[in-house]
C-alpha angles and dihedrals in degrees: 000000000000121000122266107247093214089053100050119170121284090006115190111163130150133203118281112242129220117316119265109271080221089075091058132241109344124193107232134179108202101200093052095030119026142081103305093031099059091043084054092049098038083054092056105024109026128218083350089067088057125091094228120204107256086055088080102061085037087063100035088059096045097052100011118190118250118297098020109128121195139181112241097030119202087211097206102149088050103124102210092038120133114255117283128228109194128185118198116202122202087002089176115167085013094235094128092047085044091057097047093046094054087066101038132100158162113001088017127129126202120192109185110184137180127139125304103263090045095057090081097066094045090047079053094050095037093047090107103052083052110114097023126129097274128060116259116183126172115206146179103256113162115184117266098009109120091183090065083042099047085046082062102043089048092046102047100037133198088030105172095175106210084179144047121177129200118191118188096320103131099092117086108076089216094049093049091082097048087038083066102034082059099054094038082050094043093041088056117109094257089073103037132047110266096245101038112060112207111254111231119211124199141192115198132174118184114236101152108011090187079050103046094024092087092067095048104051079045099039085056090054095066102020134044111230137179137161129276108239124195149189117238117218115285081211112060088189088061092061143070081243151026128248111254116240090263099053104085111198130257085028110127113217149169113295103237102020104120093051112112093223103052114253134191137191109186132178117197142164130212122267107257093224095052083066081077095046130103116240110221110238089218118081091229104054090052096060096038086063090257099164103021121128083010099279122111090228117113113256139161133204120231101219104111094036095063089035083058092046099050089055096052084048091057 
């Protein structure tokens, strides 16, 4: 019988404390989110009943404080914006989906997906945002399974996802592969309108870059990605925090960069031509780049690799 991810061996993990002021102004809901919760939920569900790092850049660009500026914006507090359609993958605890539904609205529509036995807790954490003038559906979505991926799409349709969000997943060596398989599934033209590709958008922190390094070299072959920057208040009043010595006002910068763990937010499409290629069945393949450009030969993209080297530089 195969291992549960969320229970992986030896596993040691504590809560996650409150988010670095350095990441603005974050909504949080204490009873569903903080300290005691998370030890409750990590008991019962594993590594999904932790708020993991990367969580907190990922909500602070969906719903910024005032006066945060970002490029790309989300734009989900926009008041004349088109509705949204937004897939969450690996929602785990539920505190991203919880951010973004407190700003949608009518015509919206709201997917939030982990595996079975972890829908429970985000149906608990979520209970509050239920009734209210958007859609909001949690479903069993396990990586690399079309058939949970095709439930949704049936049930939902037409689905035409604008959005696919990403909190914190690249970390496990053997869940890289299916990570990839879902967003190429779920970035194929029977879940988006045909004119309009979904935008992904994923948080990412290093932890093991020999480890992490595979899907990106894979993730770049089938999709375009690039950082989120962003313009840190001119007013430090008018923020949770102050600019360092060494953050001069009105630069636009990574999001993320001044962090001492390296963290990324990335939005990315799918590239047009890999709608014509052929996904390898087998794990491997996939993340070798077997398929990619439409040629059977292993092959890997650089993205990440220069992105990583033009921070270093800086």
């Amino acid at each position: 019988m195969p291992q549960d991810p969320n229970f992986p061996k030896d596993l040691d993990i504590k809560p996650l404390g409150a988010p670095n002021t350095r990441y603005g102004a974050v909504t949080t809901f204490e009873e569903e989110f903080g300290l005691q919760a998370q030890q409750d939920a990590i008991s019962t569900y594993g590594i999904a009943g932790r708020v993991w790092e990367a969580s907190h850049p990922m909500i602070t660009y969906l719903n910024p404080p005032p006066n945060w500026l970002f490029d790309p914006s989300m734009l989900l507090k926009e008041k004349n914006r088109k509705p949204y359609s937004i897939l969450e993958l690996g929602s785990g605890t539920g505190i991203a989906a919880s951010c973004v539904a407190e700003v949608l609205g009518d015509g919206d529509r709201l997917y939030v997906t982990d595996l079975p036995e972890v829908c429970p807790l985000l149906e608990r954490n979520l209970s509050k945002h239920f009734g209210k003038s958007f859609l909001l559906a949690v479903r069993p979505l396990s990586w690399g399974s079309l058939i949970n991926a095709r439930a949704i799409r049936e049930e939902f349709k037409p689905l035409e996802l604008t959005h696919i969000i990403c909190s914190d997943l690249v970390y496990f060596p053997e869940l890289l592969a299916p990570l990839l398989r879902s967003l190429i599934h779920i970035t194929s033209g029977d879940f988006s309108h045909p004119n309009d590709e979904p935008i992904v958008v994923i948080s990412y922190m290093i932890r093991s870059m020999t480890k992490e390094a595979p899907f990106w070299s894979a993730f770049g072959l089938w999709f375009r990605f690039y950082p989120v920057s962003y313009l840190p208040p001119t007013k430090p009043s008018d923020s949770t925090r102050d600019l360092d010595d060494s953050e001069e006002e009105g630069e636009w910068r990574r999001f993320g960069s001044e962090q001492d763990d390296q963290v990324f937010v990335f939005v990315a499409k799918r590239r047009p031509a890999s709608h014509s290629w052929e996904v390898p069945e087998d794990d491997r393949e996939l993340l070798s780049g077997v398929g990619a450009n439409g040629t059977k030969v292993p092959k890997s993209d650089d993205t990440f690799e220069s992105l990583l080297l033009l921070s270093m530089d800086r």
